[in-house]
C-alpha positions as CSV (number, residue, x, y, z in Angstrom):
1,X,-20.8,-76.1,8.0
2,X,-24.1,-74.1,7.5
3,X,-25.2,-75.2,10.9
4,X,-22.1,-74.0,12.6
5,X,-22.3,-70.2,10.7
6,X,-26.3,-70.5,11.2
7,X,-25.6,-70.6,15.4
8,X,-22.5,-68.0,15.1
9,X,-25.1,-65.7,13.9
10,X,-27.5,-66.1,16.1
11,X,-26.6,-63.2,18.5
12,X,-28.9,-64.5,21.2
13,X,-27.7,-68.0,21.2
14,X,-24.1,-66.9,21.3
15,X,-24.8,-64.8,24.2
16,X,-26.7,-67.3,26.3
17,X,-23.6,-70.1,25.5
18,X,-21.2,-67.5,27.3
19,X,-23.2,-65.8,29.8
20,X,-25.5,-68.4,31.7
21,X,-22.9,-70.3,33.1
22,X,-21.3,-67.6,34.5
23,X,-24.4,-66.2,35.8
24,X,-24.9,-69.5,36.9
25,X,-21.9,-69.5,39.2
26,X,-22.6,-66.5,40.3
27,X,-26.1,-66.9,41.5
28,X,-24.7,-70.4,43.7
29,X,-22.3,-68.2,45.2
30,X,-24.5,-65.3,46.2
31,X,-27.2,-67.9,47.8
32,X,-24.2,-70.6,49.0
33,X,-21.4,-68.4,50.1
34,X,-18.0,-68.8,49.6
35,X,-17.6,-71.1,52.3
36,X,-20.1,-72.9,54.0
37,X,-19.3,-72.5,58.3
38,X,-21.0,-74.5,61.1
39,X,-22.4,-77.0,59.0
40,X,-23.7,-80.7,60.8
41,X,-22.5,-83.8,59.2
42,X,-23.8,-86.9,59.9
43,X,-21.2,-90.2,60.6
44,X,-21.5,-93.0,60.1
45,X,-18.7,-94.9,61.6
46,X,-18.5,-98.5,62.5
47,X,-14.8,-98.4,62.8
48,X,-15.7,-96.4,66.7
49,X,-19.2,-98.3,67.4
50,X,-20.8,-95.0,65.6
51,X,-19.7,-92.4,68.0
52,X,-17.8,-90.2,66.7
53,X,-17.0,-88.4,69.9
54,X,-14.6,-91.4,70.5
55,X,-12.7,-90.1,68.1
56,X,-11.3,-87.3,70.3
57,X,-9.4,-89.2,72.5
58,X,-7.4,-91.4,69.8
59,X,-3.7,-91.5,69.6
60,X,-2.6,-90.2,66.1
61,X,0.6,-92.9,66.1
62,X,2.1,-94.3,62.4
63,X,-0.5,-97.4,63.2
64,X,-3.3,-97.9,60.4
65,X,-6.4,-98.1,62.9
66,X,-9.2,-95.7,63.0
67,X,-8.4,-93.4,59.6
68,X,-12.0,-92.6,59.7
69,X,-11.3,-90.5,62.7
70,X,-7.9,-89.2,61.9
71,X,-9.9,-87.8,58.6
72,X,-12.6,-86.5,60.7
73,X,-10.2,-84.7,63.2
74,X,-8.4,-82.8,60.0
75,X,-11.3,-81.4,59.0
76,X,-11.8,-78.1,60.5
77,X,-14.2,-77.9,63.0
78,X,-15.1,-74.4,62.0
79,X,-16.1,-75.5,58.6
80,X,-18.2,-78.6,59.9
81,X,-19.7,-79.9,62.8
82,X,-19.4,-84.0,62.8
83,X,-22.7,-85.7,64.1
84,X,-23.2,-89.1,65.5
85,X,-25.7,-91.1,63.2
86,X,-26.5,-94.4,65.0
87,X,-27.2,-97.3,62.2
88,X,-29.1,-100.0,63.1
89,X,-26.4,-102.8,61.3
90,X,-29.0,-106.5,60.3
């Protein structure tokens, strides 16, 4: 019980538990943004021989092939940029 009344009256150690964190926050959003736009993104997808411009021309049917492209495709192309990573598979 001493401990816990020793660190509520430390003014300085009370203010840094509150405070940093939310400077914290704010500092990553200042330098980050709100949003990152136009970022690449490297795929790697088997599933379309590691191409994702395949993915384009896909049929989005009820059939349970190629959900690694039907998740690419909803992912706003504004917000990232998909990039073709070609993996060299032993």
């Amino acid at each position: 019980m001493l401990n816990v009344l020793t660190i509520l009256l430390v003014s300085r150690f009370m203010l840094a538990i509150f405070f940093m964190p939310s400077f914290q926050v704010i500092m990553v959003n200042l330098t980050v943004g709100p949003e990152p736009k136009n970022m690449k993104f490297g795929v790697v997808d088997p599933e379309v021989n590691f191409d994702v411009d395949l993915c384009a021309n896909l049929s989005q049917g009820c059939k349970l092939e190629n959900l690694s492209c039907r998740y690419i495709n909803s992912i706003p192309k504004s917000v990232i940029i998909p990039v073709s990573y070609f993996l060299k598979l032993f």
